[in-house]
N, C-alpha and C positions, 0 to 999 in steps of 0.2 A: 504494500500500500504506500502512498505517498499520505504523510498525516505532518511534514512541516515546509513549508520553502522561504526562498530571500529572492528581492529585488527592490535594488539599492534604487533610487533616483537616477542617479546618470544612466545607468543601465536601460531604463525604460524610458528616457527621452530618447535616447539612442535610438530603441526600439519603435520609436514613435515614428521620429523621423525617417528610418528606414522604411516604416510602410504608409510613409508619405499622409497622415493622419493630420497634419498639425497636431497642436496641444489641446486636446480636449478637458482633459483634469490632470491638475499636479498630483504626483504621486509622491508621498515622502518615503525614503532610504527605508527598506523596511530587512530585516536581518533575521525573522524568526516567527514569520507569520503563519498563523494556527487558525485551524476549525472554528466556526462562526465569528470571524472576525472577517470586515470588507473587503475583498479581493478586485484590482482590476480583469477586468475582460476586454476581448477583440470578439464584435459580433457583425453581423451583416445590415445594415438600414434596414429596419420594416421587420424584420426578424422580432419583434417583440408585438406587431399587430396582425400575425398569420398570414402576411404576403404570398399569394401561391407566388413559386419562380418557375418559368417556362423553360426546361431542360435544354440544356446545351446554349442555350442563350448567355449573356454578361451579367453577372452577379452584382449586384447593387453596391456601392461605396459600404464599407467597413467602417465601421464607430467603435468607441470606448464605452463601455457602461462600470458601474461598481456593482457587484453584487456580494450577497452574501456564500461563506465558503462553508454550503454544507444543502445538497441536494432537500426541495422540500416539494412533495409529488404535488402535482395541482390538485389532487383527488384528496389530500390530508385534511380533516375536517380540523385541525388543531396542528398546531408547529411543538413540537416538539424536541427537545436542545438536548436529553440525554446520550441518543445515539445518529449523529447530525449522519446523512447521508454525502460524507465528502468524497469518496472513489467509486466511480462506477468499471467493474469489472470489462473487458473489450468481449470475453468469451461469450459472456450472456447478455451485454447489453441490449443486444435487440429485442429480448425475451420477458426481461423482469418488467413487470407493470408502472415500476417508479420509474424506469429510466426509457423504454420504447421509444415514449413518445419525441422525447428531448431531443433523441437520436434520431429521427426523422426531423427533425425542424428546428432544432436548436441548439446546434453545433455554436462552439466558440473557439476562441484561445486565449490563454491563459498566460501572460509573458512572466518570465522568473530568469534569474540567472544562477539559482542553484538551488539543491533541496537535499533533504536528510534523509538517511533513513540510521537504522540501528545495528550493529551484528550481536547479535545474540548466541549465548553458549556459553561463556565464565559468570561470574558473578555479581556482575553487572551487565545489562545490555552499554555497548560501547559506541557513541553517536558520529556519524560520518556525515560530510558535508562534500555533495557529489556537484561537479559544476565541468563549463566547460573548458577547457586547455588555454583558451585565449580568453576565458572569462565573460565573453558575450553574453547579452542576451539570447533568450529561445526561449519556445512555446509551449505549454501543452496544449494536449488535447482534453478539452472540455465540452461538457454538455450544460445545460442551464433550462429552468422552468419556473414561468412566472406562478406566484399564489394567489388566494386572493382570499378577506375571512368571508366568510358563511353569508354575512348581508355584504357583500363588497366594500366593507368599510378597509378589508387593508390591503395592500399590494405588495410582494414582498419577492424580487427576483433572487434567487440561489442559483449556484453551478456546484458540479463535481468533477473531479478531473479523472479522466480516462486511463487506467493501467492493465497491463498485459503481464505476460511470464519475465523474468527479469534477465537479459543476456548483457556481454561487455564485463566493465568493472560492476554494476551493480550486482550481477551473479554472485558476487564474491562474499556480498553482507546479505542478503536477503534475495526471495524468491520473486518479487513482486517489483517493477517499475513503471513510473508514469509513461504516457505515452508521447512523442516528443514531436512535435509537427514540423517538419523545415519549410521554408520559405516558397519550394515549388510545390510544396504539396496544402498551400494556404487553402485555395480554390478547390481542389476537391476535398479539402477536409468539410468545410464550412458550408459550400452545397445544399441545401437541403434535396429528400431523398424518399422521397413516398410511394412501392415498399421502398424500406430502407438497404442499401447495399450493404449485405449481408459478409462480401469479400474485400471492404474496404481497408481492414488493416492488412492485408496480405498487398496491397498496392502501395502503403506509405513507405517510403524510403526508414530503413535503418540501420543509415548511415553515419548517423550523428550521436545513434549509440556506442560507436567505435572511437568518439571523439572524447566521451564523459573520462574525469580523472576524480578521485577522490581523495580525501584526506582525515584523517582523527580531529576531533574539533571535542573542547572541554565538554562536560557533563555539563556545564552553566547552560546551553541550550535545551535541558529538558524544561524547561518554566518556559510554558510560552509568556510567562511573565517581564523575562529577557528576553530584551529587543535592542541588540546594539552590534557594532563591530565585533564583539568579543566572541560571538558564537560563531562565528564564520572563521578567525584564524586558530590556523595549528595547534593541535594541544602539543607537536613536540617541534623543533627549531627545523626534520625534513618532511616534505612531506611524503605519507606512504600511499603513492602510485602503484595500485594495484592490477591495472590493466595501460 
């Protein structure tokens, strides 16, 4: 599962400006951002008022929105915060009833320049902060679905970010990685797809899972209460490049 990531401010102006966005909303330097707290997104224009898209046609200008970071199904009669739906699986997505629909119409992405996971098996689980070689930004792969309560008094857009079996260096600490979208595969990520292509992660390039390096990063990043520089550099002076 992917349950932490960082992206700094420059990182996501960068990001911005590479997909020729302007500045929609400032994003501050964020080093340790967790489950139900604000995440940006990259969505498609109209994508939030059920735009049909005419296939094979040009896909609408891309926008920014914030949403919250923990799947809430449009069908939840009550929002719920003990077990937030933040990773939707790629093998079943099409299938489980929370996530289906998102995945037909509500593809996003998700810009980060690194993320955590844990290796587990001594005595403590040991936190790894996985990023890439040159430190850029990149994407995941997200889904997203708006709420709304019971009389429409509230409106409430969630995402959850998309993972698969874990190959590269991530293999190395855990089973499980986010799913990573490069830049040519923008347009057929975001698409919408009604039925939904069922063969779509076997078409995304994973190539820039051969790019991921990781590193030991202190135990201070298990609080998602820490939110600073400090959870992102080495817990030891090299770092250990595992792949």
């Amino acid at each position: 599962m992917c349950g932490r990531y960082s992206l700094t401010s420059q990182s996501y102006d960068k990001f911005v400006e590479f997909m020729d966005m302007g500045y929609p909303f400032q994003v501050p330097s964020r080093f340790n951002i967790a489950p139900s707290q604000p995440v940006a997104v990259i969505r498609l224009k109209g994508s939030d008022q059920d735009q049909s898209i005419i296939p094979d046609q040009p896909l609408p200008e891309r926008e920014g929105a914030l949403m919250r970071w923990g799947l809430v199904p449009h069908f939840a009669k009550e929002i719920k915060m003990d077990r937030p739906l933040i990773n939707a699986r790629s093998e079943t997505i099409a299938d489980k009833p929370s996530f289906r629909g998102p995945f037909r119409r509500r593809k996003c992405l998700v810009p980060a320049d690194g993320f955590y996971e844990w290796k587990r098996g001594g005595a403590s689980p040991i936190p790894y902060h996985i990023c890439l070689q040159d430190r850029e930004a990149f994407t995941f792969a997200g889904i997203w679905e708006a709420w709304t309560g019971p009389n429409g008094e509230d409106w409430l857009e969630t995402v959850s970010l998309v993972t698969k079996e874990a190959n590269g260096a991530v293999k190395k600490i855990h089973h499980r990685s986010p799913v990573i979208i490069e830049p040519q595969d923008y347009d057929l990520w975001l698409r919408p797809q009604d039925p939904p292509d069922r063969k779509i992660f076997d078409k995304l390039s994973t190539a820039i899972d051969h790019k991921l390096e990781m590193f030991e990063v202190s135990p201070f990043v298990n609080s998602a209460r820490n939110d600073c520089d400090d959870c992102i550099k080495p817990a030891t002076k090299d770092q250990f490049k595992l792949f």
